[in-house]
Structures are given as C-alpha cells and as structure tokens.
Backbone as JSON, one array per atom type, in Angstrom:
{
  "sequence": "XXXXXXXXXXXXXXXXXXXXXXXXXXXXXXXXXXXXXXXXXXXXXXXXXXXXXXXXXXXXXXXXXXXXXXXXXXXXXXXXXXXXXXXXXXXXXXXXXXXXXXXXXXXXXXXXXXXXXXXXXXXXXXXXXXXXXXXXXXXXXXXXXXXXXXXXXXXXXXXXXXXXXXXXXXXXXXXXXXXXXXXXXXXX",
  "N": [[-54.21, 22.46, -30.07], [-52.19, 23.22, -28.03], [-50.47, 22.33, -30.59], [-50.21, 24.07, -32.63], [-49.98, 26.6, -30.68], [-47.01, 25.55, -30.38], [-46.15, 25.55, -33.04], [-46.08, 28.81, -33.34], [-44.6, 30.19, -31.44], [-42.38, 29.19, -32.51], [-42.17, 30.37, -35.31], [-42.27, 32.78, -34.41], [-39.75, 32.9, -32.6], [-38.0, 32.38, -35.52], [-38.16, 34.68, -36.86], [-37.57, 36.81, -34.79], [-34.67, 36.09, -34.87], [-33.95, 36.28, -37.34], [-33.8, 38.88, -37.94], [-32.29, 42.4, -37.37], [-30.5, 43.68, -35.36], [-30.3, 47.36, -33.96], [-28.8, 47.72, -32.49], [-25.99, 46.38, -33.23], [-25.84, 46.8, -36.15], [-24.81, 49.45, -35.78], [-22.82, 48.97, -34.12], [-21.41, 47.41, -36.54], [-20.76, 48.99, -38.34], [-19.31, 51.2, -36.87], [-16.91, 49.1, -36.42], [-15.98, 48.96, -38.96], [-15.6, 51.78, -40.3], [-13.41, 52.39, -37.78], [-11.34, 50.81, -39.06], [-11.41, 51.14, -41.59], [-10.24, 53.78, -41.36], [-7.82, 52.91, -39.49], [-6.53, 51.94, -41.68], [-6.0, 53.84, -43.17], [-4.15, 55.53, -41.7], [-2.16, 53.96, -41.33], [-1.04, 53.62, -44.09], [-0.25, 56.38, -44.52], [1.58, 56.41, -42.74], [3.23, 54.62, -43.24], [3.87, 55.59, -45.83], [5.34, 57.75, -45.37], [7.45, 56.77, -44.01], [8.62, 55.45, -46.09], [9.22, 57.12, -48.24], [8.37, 59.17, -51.34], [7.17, 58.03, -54.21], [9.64, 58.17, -56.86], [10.58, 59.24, -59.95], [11.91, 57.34, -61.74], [12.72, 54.33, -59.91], [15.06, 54.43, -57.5], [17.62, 53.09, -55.58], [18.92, 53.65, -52.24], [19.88, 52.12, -50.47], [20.85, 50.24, -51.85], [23.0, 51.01, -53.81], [24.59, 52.89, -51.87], [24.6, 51.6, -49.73], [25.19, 48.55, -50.24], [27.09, 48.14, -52.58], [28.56, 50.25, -51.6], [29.12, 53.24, -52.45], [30.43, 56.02, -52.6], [28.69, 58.97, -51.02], [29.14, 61.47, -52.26], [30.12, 60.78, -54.46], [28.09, 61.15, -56.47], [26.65, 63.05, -55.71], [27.6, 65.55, -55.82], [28.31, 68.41, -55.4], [28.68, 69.0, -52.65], [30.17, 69.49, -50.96], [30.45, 72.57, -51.4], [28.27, 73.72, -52.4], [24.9, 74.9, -51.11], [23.13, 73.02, -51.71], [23.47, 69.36, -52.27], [22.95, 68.33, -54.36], [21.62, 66.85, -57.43], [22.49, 64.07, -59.47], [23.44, 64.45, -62.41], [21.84, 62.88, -65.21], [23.95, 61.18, -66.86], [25.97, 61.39, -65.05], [24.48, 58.67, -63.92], [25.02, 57.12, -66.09], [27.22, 56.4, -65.99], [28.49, 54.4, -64.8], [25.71, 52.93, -65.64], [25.51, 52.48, -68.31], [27.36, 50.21, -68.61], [26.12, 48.35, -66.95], [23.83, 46.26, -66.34], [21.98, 47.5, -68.28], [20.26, 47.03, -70.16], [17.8, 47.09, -68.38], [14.45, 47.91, -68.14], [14.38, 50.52, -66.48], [16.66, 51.42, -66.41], [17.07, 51.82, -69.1], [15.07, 53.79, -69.43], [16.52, 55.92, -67.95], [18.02, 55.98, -70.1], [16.72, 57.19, -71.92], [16.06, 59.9, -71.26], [18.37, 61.09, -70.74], [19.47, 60.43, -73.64], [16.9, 62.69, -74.43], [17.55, 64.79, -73.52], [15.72, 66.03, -71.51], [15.29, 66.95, -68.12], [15.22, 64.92, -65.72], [12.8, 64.29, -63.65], [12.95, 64.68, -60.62], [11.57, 64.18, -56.99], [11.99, 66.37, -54.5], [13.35, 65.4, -51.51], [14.5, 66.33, -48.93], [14.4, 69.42, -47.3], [14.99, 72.48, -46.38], [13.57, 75.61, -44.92], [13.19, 78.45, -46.93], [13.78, 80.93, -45.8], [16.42, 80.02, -44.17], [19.8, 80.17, -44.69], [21.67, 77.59, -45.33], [24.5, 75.67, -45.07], [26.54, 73.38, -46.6], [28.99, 72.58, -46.72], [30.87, 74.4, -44.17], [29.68, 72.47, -42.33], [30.17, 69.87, -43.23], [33.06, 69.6, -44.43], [34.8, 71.93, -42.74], [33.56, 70.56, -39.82], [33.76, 67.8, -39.88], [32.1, 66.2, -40.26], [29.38, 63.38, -40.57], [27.13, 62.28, -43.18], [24.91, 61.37, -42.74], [24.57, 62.16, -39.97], [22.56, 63.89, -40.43], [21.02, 63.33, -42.01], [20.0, 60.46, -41.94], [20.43, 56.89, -41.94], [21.04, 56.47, -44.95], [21.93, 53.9, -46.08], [20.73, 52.08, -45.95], [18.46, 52.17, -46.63], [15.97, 52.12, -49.25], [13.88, 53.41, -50.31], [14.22, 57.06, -49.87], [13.14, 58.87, -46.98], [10.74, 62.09, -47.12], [11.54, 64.75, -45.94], [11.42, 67.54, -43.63], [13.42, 70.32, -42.47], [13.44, 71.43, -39.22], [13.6, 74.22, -37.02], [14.77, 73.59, -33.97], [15.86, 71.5, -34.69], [18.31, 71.93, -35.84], [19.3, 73.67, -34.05], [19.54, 71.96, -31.38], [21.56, 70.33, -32.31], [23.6, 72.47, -33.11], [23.78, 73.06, -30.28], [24.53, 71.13, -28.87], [27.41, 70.03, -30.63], [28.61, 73.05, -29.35], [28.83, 75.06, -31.47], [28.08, 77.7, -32.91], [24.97, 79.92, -31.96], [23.51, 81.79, -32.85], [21.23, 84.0, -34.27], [21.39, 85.32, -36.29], [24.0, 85.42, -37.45], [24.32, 83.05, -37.89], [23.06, 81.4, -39.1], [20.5, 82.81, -40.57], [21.41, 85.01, -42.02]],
  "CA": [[-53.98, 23.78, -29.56], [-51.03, 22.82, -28.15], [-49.32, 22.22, -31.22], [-50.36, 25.29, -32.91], [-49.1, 27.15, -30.0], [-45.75, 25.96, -30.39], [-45.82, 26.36, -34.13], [-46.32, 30.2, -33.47], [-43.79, 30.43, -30.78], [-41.09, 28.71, -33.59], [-42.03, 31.07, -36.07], [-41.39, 34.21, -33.69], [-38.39, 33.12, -32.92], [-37.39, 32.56, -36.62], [-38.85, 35.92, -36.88], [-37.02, 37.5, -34.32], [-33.54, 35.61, -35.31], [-33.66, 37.04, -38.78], [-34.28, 40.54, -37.38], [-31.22, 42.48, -37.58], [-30.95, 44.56, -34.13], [-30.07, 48.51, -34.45], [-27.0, 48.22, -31.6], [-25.2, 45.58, -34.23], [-25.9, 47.76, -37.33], [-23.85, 50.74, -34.79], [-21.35, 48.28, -34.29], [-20.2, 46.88, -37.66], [-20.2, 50.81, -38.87], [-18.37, 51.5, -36.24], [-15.91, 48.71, -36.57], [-15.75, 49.35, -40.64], [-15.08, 52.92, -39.63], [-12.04, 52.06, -37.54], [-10.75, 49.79, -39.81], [-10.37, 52.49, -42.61], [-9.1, 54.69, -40.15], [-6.14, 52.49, -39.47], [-5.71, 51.62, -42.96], [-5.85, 55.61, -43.86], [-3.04, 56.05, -41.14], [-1.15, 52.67, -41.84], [-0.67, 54.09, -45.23], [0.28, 57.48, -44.51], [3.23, 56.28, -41.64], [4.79, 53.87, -44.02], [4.81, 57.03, -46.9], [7.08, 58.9, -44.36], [9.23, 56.04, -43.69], [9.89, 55.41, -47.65], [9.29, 57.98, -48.95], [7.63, 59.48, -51.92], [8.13, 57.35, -55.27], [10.79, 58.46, -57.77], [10.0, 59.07, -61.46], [13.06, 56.3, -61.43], [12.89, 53.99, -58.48], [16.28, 54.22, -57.14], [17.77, 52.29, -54.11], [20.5, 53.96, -51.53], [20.67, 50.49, -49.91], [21.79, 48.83, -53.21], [24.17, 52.03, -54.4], [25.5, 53.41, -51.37], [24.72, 50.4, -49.06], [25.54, 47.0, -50.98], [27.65, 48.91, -53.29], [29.08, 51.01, -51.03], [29.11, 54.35, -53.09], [30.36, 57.58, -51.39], [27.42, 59.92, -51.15], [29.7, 62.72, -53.29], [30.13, 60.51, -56.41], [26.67, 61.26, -57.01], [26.11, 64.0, -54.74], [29.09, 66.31, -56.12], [28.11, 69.67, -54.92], [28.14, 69.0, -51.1], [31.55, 70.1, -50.34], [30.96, 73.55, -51.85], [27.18, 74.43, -52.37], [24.1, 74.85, -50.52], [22.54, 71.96, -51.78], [24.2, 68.79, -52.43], [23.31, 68.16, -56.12], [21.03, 65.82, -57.89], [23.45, 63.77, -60.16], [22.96, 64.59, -63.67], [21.4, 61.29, -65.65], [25.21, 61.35, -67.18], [26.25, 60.66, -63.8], [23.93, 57.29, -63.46], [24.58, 56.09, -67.22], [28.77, 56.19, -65.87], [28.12, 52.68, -64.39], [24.7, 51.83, -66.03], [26.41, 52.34, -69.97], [27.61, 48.82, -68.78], [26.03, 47.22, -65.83], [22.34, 46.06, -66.54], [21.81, 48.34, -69.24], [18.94, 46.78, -70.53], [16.47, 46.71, -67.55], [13.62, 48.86, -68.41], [14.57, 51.59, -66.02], [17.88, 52.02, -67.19], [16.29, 52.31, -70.51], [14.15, 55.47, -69.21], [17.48, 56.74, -68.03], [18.92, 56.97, -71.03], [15.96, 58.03, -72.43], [15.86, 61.1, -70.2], [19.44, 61.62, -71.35], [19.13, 61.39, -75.26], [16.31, 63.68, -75.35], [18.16, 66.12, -72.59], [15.15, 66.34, -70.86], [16.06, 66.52, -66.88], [14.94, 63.84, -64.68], [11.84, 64.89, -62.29], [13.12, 63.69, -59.19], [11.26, 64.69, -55.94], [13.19, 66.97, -53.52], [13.35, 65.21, -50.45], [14.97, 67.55, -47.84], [14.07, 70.46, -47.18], [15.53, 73.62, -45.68], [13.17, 76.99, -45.23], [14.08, 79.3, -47.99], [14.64, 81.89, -44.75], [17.62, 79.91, -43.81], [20.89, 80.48, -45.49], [22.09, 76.34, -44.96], [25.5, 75.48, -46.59], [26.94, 71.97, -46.23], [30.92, 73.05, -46.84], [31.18, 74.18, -42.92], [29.43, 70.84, -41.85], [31.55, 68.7, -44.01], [34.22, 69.8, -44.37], [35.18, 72.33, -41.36], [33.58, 69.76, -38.68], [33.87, 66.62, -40.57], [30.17, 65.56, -40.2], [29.14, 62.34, -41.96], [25.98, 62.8, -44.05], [24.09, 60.2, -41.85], [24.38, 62.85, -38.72], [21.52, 64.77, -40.81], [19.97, 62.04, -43.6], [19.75, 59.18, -41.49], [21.57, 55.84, -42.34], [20.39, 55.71, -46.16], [22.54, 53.15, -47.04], [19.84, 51.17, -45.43], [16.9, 52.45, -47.73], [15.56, 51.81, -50.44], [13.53, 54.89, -50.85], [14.45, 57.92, -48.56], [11.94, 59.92, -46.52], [10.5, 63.58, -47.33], [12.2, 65.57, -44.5], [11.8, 69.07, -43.83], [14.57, 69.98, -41.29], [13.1, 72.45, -38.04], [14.61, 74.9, -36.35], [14.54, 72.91, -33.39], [16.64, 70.12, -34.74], [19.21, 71.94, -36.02], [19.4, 74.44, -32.62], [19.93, 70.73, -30.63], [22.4, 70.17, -32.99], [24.65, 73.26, -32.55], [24.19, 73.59, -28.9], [25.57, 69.65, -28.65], [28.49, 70.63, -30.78], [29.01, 73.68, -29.24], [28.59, 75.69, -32.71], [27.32, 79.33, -32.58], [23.15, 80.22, -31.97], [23.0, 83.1, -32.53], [20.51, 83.58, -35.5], [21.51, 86.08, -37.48], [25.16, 85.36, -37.96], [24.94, 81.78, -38.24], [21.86, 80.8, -40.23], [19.67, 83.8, -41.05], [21.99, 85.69, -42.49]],
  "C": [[-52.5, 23.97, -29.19], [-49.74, 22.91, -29.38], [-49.52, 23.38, -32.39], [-49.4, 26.56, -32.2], [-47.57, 27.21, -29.85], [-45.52, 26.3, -31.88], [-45.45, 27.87, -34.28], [-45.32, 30.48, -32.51], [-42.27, 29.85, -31.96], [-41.06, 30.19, -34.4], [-41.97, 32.44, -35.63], [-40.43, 33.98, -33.29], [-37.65, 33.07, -34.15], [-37.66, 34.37, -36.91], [-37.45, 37.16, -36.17], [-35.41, 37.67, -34.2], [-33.04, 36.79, -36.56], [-33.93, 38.95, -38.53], [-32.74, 41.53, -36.95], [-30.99, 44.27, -36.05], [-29.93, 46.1, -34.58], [-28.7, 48.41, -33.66], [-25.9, 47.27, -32.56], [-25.21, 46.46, -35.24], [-24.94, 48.84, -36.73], [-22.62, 49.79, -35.34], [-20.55, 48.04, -35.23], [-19.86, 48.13, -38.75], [-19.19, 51.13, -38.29], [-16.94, 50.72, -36.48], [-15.33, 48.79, -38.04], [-14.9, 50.58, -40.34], [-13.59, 53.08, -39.44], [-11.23, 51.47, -38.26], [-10.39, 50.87, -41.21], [-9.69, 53.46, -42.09], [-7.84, 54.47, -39.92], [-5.79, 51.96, -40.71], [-5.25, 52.64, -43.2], [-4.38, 55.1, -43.18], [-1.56, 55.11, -41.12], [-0.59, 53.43, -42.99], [0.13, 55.02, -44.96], [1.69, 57.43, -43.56], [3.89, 55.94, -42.84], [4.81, 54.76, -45.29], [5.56, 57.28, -46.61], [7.81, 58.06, -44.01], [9.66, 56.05, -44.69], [10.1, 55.81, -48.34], [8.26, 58.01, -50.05], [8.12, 58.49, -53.52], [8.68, 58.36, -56.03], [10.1, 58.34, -59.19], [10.96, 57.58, -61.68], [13.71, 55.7, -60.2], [14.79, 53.89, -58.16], [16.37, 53.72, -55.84], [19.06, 52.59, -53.98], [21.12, 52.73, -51.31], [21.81, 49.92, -50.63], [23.31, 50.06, -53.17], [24.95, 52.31, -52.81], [25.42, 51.89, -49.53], [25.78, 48.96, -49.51], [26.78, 47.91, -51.77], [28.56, 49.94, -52.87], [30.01, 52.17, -51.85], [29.07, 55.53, -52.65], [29.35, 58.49, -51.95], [28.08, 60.61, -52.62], [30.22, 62.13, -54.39], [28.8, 61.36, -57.23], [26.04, 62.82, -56.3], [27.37, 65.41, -55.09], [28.89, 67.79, -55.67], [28.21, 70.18, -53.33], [29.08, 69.67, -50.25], [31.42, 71.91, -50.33], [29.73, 74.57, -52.08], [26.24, 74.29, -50.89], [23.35, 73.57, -50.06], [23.73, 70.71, -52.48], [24.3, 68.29, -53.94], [22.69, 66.83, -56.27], [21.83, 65.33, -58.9], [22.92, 63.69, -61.47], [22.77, 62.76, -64.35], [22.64, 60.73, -66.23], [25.61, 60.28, -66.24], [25.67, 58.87, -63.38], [24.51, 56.34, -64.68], [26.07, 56.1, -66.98], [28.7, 55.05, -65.66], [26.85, 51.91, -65.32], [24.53, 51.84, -67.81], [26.75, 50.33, -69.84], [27.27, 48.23, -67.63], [24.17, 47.76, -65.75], [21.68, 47.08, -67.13], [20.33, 48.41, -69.78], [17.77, 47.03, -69.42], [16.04, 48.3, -68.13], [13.42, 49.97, -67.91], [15.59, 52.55, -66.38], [17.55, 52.54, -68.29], [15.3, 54.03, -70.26], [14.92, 56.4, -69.16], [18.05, 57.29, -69.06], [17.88, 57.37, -72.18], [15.82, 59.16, -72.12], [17.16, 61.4, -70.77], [19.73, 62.13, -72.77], [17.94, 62.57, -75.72], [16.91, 65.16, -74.07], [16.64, 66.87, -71.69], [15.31, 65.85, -69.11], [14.89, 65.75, -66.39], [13.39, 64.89, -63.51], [11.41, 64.7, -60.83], [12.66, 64.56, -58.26], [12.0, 65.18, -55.14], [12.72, 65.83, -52.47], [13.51, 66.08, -48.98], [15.32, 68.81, -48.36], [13.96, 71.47, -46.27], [14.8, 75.01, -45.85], [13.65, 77.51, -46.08], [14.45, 80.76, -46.7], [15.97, 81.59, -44.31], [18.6, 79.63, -44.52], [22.09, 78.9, -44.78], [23.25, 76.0, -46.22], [25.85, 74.51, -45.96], [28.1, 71.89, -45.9], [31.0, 73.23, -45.26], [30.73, 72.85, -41.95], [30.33, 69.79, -42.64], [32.75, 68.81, -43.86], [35.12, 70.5, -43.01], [34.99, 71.12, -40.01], [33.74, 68.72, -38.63], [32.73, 65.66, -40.33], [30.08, 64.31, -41.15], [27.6, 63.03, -42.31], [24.77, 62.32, -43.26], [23.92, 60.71, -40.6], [23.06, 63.7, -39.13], [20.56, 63.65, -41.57], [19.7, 61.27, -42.96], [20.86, 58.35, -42.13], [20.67, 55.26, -44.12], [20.99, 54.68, -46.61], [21.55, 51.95, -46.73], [18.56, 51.23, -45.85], [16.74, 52.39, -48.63], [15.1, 53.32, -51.24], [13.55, 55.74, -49.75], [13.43, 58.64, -48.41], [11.69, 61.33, -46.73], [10.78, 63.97, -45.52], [12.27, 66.75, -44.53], [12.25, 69.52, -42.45], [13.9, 71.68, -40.61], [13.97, 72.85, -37.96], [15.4, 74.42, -34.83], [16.08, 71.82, -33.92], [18.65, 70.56, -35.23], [20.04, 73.48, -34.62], [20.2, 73.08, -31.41], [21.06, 70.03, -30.72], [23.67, 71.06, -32.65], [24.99, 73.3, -30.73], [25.29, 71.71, -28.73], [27.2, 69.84, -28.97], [28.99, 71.89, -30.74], [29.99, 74.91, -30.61], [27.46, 77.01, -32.17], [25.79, 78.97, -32.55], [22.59, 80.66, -32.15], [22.58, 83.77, -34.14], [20.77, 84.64, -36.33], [22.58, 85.81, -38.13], [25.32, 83.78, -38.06], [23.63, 81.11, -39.31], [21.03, 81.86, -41.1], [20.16, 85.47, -41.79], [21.71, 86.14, -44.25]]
}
C-alpha cells in the first residue's frame, strides 16, 4: 500500500513538473516582447546617428577627416548658394581616376559618370521650403565653420538625416546676436 502510495505521489509530481504554469507563459511573452522592443528602438537610434545608407557608401571621416579635405572642394556652392552642392561624380573621379580605381565602388562611380546618369544620393539636411536659408552670410560674412551647423563630420563615416528647427536656428542668432525678426531675416 505503502509503496503504491508513493508511486502515485512520484507520478503527480512528474505530472505537475511537466505542467507548464500560465504566470510563466505571461512572462516569457512578456520578456520576448521587450526584447523586440529594444531591438526595434536599438535599431532606429543608431539609423539617426549614421545615417541613412548612400547609393555609394562614402566616408567624411576618411575624406574630410583622415584626408583632411575642405568641405568646399566637394561642396562648391556653399559660398554663394542656398544649398551647398552635391559634387558632381566628375568631382569624385578627380582623385579616384588614380587612387583605388578599381575597388568596386569606384567602379559604380564611374559607371554613373559614363552613362551621365546622376548619382541618387540621399539629402541629408534639411531646411523647410518656408525658409529662405543661404549659407554665403554664415560663411562668409560671420566666418562660421560648417561643424557650427553639421556637426564634426570629419568624424563620420555616414552623416545623420537632420532636419534643422526653428528653434535651433533662433538659439543660434540670439547667441550671436544676429537679427530675429522673421520676416526680414529668414521668411522672406
């Protein structure tokens, strides 16, 4: 009797072992859950730090970092337009005609060049089309480096999608004691 009795007490606890309780089933949903959650948002930070990829990965670091390459080789419009100017593929194949020609990117470049089809490079920064933003009085009039607005790209690889507030560039004038007054200085 005895040993019956404990037989049947074994086999409810194997029983009740293998039994998979409903507040655990919560739990490892729940912790699954979270866990894509901070992958989702893991992901989505480090987008906005490096940005969006490039049809042609390019690197500031290397060019205007390591290389130390003034923005306006490549940037030739900054003095004088709105926007600073995406450098025609011309512009890249001046140096890469003879320096690592072959790598398979370069090769796209000047594929993109012989058939004169332009490059489909992602804007990065981005200025309302309400505000009338020219670079020439920041450059030149106040003598701004580029890195008071862009950040320090010479330190990136791939630069961040930035779309510049009103806010940031209000914080901006009042610091350097630069006009505010929105019709005659931006919204014009």
């Amino acid at each position: 009797m005895q040993r019956n009795e404990g037989r049947r007490n074994r086999q409810e606890e194997r029983s009740r072992a293998g039994r998979i309780r409903p507040g655990a089933v919560l739990l490892l949903l729940l912790a699954g859950f979270s866990m894509l959650v901070f992958a989702y948002l893991f992901h989505v930070q480090m987008h906005r730090k490096i940005g969006p990829k490039q049809p042609i990965p390019f690197s500031h670091r290397l060019h205007a970092g390591v290389k130390a390459i003034n923005c306006r080789f490549c940037h030739p419009f900054v003095a004088r337009s709105a926007r600073a100017g995406i450098p025609a593929v011309a512009k890249c194949l001046y140096c890469h005609n003879y320096i690592i020609r072959n790598h398979p990117w370069i090769q796209e470049e000047h594929r993109y060049y012989e058939t004169g089809e332009p490059v489909p490079w992602k804007r990065l920064f981005i200025v309302g089309d309400h505000v009338q933003f020219r670079h020439q009085p920041h450059i030149l009039l106040k003598g701004f480096d580029c890195s008071e607005c862009h950040g320090a790209v010479e330190t990136m690889d791939r630069l961040p999608h930035h779309e510049f507030k009103m806010g940031f560039c209000i914080d901006c004038h009042r610091k350097n004691d630069a006009p505010v007054s929105c019709w005659l200085t931006c919204h014009n």
